[in-house]
C-alpha positions in Angstrom: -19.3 -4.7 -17.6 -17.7 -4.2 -14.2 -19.5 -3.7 -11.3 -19.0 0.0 -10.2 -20.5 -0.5 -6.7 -18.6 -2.3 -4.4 -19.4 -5.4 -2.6 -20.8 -4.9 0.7 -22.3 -8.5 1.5 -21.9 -12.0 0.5 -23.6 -15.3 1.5 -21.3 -18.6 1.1 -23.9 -21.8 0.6 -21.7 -24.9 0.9 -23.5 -28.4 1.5 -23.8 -30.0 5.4 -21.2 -28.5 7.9 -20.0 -25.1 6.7 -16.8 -26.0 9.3 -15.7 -29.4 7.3 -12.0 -29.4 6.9 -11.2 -30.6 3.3 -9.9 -28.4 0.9 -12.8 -27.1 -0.7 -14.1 -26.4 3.1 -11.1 -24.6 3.8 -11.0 -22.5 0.4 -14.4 -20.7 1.6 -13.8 -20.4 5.6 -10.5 -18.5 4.7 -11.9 -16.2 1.8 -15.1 -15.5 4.1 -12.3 -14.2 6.6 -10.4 -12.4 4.3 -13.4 -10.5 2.6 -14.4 -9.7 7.0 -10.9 -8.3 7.2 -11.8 -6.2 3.7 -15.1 -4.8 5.4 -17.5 -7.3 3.7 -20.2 -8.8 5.8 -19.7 -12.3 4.5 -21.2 -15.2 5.9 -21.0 -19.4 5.1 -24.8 -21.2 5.5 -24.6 -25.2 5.2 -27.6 -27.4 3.9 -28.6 -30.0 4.5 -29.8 -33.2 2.9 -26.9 -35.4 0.1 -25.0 -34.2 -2.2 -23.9 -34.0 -5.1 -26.8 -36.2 -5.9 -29.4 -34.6 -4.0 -32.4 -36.0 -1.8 -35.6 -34.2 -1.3 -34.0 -33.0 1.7 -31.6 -31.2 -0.4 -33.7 -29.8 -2.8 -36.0 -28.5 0.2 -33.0 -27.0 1.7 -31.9 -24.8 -0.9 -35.0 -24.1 -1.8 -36.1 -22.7 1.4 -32.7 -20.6 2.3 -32.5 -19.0 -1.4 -36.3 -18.1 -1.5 -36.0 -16.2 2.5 -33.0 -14.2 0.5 -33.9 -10.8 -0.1 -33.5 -9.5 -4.1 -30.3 -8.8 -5.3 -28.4 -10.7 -2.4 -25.4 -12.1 -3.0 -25.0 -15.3 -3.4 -21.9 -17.7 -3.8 -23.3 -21.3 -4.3 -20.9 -24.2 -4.2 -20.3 -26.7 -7.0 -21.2 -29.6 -4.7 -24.5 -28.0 -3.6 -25.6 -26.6 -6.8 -24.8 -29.0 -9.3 -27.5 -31.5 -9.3 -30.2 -28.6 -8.3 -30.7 -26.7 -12.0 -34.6 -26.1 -11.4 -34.1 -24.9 -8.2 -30.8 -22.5 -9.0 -33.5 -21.3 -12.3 -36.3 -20.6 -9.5 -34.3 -18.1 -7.8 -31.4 -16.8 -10.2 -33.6 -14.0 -11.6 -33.9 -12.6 -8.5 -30.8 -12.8 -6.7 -27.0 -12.2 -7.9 -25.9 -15.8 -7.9 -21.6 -17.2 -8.9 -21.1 -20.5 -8.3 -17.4 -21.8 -6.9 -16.2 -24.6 -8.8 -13.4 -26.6 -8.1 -14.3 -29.5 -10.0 -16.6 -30.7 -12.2 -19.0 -33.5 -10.2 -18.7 -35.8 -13.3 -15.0 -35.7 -13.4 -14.6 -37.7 -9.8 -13.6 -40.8 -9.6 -15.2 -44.4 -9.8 -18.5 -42.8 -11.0 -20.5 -45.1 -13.2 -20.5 -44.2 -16.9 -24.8 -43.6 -16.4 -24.1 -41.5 -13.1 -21.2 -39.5 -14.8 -23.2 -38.7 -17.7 -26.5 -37.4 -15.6 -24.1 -35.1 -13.5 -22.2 -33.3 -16.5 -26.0 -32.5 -18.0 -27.7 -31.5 -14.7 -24.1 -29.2 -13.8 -24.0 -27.7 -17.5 -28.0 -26.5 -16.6 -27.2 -25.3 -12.9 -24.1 -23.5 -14.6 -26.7 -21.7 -17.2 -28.8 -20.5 -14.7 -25.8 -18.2 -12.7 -24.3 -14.5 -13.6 -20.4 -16.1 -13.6 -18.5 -19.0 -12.2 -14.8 -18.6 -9.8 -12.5 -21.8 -10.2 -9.5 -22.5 -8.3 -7.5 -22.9 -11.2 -7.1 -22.2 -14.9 -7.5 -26.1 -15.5 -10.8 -26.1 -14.0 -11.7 -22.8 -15.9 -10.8 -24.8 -18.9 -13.0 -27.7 -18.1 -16.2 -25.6 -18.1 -15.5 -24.6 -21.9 -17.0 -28.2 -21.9 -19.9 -27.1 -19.8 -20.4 -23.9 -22.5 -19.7 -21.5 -19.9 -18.6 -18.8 -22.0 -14.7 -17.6 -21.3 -16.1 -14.0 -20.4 -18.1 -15.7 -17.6 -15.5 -17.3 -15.5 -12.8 -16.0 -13.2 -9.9 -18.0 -11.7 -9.1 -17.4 -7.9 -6.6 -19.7 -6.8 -6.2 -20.5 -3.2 -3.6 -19.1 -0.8 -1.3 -20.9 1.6 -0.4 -19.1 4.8 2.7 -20.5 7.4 0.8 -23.5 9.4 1.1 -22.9 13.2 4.5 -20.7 12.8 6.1 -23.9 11.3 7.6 -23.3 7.7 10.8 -23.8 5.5 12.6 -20.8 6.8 12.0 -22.6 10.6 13.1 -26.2 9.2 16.1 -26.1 7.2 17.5 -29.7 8.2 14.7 -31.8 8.2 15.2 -35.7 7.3 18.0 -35.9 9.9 16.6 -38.8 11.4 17.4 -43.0 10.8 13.3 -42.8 9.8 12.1 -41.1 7.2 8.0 -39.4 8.4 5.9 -39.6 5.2 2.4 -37.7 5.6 -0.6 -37.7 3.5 -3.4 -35.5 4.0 -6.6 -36.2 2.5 -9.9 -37.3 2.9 -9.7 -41.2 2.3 -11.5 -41.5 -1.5 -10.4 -43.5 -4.4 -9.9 -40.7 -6.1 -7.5 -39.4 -3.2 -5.9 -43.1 -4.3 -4.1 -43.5 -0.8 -4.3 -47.4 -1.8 -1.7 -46.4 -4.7 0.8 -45.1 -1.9 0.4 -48.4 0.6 0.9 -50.3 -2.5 4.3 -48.5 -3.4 5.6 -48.4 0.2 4.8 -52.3 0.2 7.9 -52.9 -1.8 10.0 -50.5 0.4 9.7 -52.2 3.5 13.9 -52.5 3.6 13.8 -48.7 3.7 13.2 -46.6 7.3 10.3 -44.5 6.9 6.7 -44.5 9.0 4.0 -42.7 6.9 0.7 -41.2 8.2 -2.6 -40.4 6.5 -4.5 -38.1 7.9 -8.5 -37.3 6.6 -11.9 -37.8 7.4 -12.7 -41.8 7.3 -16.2 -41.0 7.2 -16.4 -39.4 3.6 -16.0 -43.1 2.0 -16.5 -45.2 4.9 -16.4 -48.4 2.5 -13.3 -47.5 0.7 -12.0 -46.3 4.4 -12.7 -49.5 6.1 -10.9 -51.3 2.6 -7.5 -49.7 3.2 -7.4 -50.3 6.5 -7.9 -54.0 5.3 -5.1 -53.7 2.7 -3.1 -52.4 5.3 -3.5 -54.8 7.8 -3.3 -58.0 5.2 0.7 -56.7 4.1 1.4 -56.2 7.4 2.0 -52.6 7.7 0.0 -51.7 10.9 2.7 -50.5 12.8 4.8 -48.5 9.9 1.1 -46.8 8.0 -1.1 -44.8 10.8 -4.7 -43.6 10.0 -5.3 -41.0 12.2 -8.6 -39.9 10.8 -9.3 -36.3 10.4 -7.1 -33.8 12.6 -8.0 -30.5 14.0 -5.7 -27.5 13.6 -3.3 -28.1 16.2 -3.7 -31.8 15.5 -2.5 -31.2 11.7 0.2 -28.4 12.4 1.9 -31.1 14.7 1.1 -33.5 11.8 3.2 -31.2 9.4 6.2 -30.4 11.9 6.7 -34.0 12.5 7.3 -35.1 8.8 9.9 -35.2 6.3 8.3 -35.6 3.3 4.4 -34.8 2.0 2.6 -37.3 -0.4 -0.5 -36.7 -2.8 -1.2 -39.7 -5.1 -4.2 -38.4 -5.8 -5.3 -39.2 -9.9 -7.3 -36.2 -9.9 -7.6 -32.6 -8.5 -9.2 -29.2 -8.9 -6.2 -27.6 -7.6 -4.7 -29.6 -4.6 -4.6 -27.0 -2.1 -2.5 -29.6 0.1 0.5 -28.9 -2.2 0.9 -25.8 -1.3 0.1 -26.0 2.5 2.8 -29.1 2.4 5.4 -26.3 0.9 4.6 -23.4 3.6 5.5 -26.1 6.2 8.8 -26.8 4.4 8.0 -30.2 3.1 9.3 -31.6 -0.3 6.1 -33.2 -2.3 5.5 -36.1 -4.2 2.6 -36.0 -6.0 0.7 -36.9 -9.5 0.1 -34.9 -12.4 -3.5 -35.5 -12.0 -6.2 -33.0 -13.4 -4.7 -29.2 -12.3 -2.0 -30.8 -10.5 -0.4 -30.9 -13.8 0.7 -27.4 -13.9 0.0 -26.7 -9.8 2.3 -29.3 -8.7 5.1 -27.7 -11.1 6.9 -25.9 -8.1 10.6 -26.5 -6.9 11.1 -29.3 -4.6 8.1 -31.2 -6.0 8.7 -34.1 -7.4 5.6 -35.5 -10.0 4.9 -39.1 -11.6 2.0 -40.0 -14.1 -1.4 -40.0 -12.2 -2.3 -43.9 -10.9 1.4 -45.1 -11.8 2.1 -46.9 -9.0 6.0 -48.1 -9.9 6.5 -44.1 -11.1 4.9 -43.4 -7.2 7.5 -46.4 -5.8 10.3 -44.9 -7.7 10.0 -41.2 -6.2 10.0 -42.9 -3.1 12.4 -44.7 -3.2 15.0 -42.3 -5.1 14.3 -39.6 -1.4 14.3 -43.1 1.0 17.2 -43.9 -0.1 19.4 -40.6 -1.3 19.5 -38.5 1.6 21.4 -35.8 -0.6 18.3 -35.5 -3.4 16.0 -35.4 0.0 18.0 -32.5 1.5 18.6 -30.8 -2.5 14.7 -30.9 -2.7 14.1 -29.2 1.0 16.3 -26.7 -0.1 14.2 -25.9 -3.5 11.1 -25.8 -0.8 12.3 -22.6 0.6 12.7 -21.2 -2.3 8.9 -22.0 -3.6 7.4 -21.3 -0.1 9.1 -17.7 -0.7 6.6 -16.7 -4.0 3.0 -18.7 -1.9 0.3 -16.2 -2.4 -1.7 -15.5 0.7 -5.2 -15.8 2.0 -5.8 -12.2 2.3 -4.4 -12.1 -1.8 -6.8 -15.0 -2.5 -9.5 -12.9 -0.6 -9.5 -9.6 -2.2 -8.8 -11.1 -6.0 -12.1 -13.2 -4.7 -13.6 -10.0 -4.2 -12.8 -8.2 -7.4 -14.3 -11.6 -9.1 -17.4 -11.1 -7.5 -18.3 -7.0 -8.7 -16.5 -8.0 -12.4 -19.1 -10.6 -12.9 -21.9 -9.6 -11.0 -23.6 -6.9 -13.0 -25.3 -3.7 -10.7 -28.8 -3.8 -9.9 -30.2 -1.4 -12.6 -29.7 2.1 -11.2 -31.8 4.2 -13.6 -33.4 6.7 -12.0 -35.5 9.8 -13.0 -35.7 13.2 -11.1 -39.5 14.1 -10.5 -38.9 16.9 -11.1 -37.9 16.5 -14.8 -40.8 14.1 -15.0 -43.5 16.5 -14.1 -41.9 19.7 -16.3 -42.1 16.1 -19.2 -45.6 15.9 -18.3 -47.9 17.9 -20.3 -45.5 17.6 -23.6 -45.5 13.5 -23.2 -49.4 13.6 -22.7 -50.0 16.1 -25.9 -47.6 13.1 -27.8 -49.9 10.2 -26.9 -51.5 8.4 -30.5 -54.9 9.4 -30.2 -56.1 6.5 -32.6 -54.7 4.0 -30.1 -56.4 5.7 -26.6 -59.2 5.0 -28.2 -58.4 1.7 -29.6 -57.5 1.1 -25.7 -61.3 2.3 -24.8 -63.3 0.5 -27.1 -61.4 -2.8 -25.7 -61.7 -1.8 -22.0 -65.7 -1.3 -22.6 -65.6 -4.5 -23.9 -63.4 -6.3 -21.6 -65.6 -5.0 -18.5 -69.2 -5.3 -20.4 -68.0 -8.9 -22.1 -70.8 -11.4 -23.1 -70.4 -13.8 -20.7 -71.3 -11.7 -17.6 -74.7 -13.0 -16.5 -77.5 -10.2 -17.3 -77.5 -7.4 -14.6 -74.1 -8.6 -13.1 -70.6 -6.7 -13.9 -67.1 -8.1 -14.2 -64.4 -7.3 -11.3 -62.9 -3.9 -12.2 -60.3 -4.0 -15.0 -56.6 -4.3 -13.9 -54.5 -2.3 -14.8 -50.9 -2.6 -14.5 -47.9 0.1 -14.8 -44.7 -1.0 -15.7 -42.7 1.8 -14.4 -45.1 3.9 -13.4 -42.6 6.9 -12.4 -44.9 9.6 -10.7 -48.1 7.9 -12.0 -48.1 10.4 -15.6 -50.0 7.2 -17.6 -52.6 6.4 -14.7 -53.1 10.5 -14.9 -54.1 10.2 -18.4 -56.1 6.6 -18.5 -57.8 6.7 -15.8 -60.3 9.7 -16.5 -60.2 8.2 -20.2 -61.7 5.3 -19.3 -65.6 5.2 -17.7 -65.5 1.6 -16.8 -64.4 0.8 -13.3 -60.5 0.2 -12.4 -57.9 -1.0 -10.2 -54.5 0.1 -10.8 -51.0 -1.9 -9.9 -47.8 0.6 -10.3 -44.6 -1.2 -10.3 -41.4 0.6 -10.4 -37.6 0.3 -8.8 -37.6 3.8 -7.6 -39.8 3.8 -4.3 -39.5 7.6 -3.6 -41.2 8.1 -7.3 -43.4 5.1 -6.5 -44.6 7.4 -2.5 -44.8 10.7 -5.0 -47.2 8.8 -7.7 -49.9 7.5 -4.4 -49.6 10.9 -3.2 -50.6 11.9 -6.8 -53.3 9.9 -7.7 -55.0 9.9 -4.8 -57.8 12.1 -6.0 -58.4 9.9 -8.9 -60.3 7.6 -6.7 -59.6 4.2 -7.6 -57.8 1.6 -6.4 -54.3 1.6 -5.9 -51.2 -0.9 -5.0 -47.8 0.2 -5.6 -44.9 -2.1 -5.7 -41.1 -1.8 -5.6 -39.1 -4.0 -7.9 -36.5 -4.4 -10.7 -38.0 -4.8 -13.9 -36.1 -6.8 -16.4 -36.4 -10.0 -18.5 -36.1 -12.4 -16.1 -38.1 -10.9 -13.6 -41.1 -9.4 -15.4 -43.3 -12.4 -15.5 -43.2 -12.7 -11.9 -43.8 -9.1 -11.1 -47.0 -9.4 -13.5 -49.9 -10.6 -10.8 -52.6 -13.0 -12.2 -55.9 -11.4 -14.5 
């Protein structure tokens, strides 16, 4: 059932710097502004510790920013963070109104070991059990989790938006590629699964063509895979024509977009490639795989696609735009056109938002006048089973008097607790019933009923503790205290 309230806050929980610039980074620092814009006080917290297979740091991390949450916050946990942390999403999920962001599934990344890939899918199919819904970035990912038995009904697809990068865009470039050398750019962390190695390879064999290409992504997210493309590069000889440039900032990467002619993504696998559609708002024709959702998110005009780690399908795209200046300039043209129907952030914001109050379910808002409870009163007293109350008093005799009390002694007074307790009506009617003495708790979600029944049963003269909370399956265990 849809959430009739609307959102009003939201915390992001995204693993080590909340202000990392990959993809998945970028899809929550723009929705976070976009739901600000919208009048939502949203906020991004980053832990700390290593994921996706998480440390003790890790564990203690979440642990200790969920359980300082107040009940019923928000909560948008990120795949990476929450995958491999089941027990500790089941700890607090009861409480608090927790949707997980996936973009991928941890056990479909690349070079994984067949033991490492299998531990991920079973701890990510728990931590996915444990959460009120799941948003993915596309409708393949959405799909993926069918695998995970996330029910359909459970999942929401939000895909990301693509705004024009630093007033650059296909409208602004219409004769790119008019240069003797053609400016390939790659942006990307450097991962195998990002498979830049598959793109020096291919541009090996074109070395009779004029192009420079630059790759531009964090070196420090796979340092050893980093530091082994540089030495593939450096062992053809392609120093001078392949540039790593590490990761860029803002300005950095809108210059890096203005100066290119043509955007590259051999990646073998994404969640949605975000990239593809940041490469058409700055006008640039694509080359890229049909890996993972980039089957159906790379099918735009002015994109060309090959078969996911086919390196001669990679070389042969490249080659066909190196060398055809004509099917280069068709393809810019085609770009426009696509950049024309990109969604935007502040689109990829609000749908965000709708996701959230569709699968986050209210806290329970049942409420009772006290008025109607007290006229209730006398009628619902008159109704009690008179067999049981004294059922109920033989037991509480017992249970205070029991044998194992040392001659002369008593037991603690019997504890009584009142599962919502309203105005107090059953401690009105036990209390007097039953000689032995008591100590009452009175739980109940509605704290002006919960002031009225202390006011009430003050001249009763026992003990007393009231507590607000929500009462419901998950939760009732916990609210139960001990004896």
């Amino acid at each position: 059932m849809a959430n009739s309230e609307p959102l009003t806050s939201v915390l992001f929980v995204v693993p080590g710097d909340p202000e990392q610039k990959t993809g998945g980074y970028r899809y929550v620092q723009r929705v976070v502004a976009g739901l600000r814009d919208n009048g939502v006080d949203a906020f991004v917290s980053g832990l700390c510790g290593s994921f996706p297979v998480p440390d003790r740091m890790a564990e203690a991390s979440m642990n200790r920013l969920l359980a300082a949450l107040a009940d019923d916050s928000v909560v948008v946990l990120d795949g990476l963070a929450m995958g491999g942390l089941p027990d500790v999403i089941a700890n607090h999920a009861s409480r608090l109104r927790v949707v997980s962001l996936v973009h991928h599934a941890l056990a479909d990344e690349t070079g994984l070991t067949q033991e490492l890939q299998d531990w991920l899918f079973r701890v990510e199919r728990r931590a996915l059990s444990k959460v009120a819904g799941v948003i993915t970035t596309s409708a393949h990912t959405a799909h993926r989790l069918k695998d995970y038995s996330v029910p359909a009904t459970a999942i929401r697809v939000v895909e990301p938006g693509a705004d024009t990068i630093a007033g650059i865009g296909a409208e602004t470039q219409p004769s790119r590629a008019q240069g003797p050398t053609i400016h390939l750019l790659c942006v990307a962390h450097l991962s195998p699964r990002k498979a830049q190695h598959h793109l020096v390879e291919a541009l090996s064999d074109l070395r009779d063509c004029s192009w420079h290409c630059t790759l531009a992504g964090s070196l420090d997210r796979d340092e050893h895979y980093a530091h082994e493309l540089g030495g593939i590069i450096a062992n053809l000889g392609l120093e001078h024509r392949i540039s790593l440039l590490g990761e860029l900032d803002d300005l950095e990467l809108a210059g890096a977009y203005r100066n290119a002619d043509v955007f590259v993504l051999p990646s073998v696998y994404e969640g949605y490639g975000m990239v593809i559609d940041e490469a058409i708002a700055a006008g640039l024709p694509v080359i890229t795989t049909d890996g993972g959702a980039l089957s159906t998110t790379g099918l735009r005009p002015g994109v060309r696609q090959y078969q996911a780690g086919d390196v001669a399908g990679l070389r042969a795209c490249l080659e066909d735009w190196l060398t055809n200046p004509g099917a280069l300039g068709e393809a810019a043209t085609q770009v426009q056109q696509a950049a024309r129907s990109l969604r935007s952030w502040q689109s990829t914001a609000i749908d965000f938002q709708r996701a959230l109050e569709d699968l986050l379910p209210p806290p329970d808002p049942t409420t009772f006048d006290s008025d109607w409870l007290a006229l209730r009163e006398p009628a619902d007293h008159l109704a009690r089973n008179k067999r049981l109350l004294s059922e109920v008093l033989v037991w509480a005799e017992q249970d205070y008097c029991h044998p194992g009390v040392l001659s002369g002694h008593h037991a603690p007074p019997l504890l009584v607790v009142d599962l919502g307790t309203g105005t107090g009506s059953n401690a009105r009617y036990l209390v007097p019933a039953m000689t032995v003495p008591q100590r009452w708790v009175l739980l109940d979600q509605d704290e002006h009923l919960l002031a009225l029944a202390g006011e009430r049963l003050q001249h009763l003269d026992v003990p007393l503790e009231t507590h607000a909370c929500h009462l419901n399956a998950k939760r009732l265990a916990g609210q139960i205290p001990d004896g």
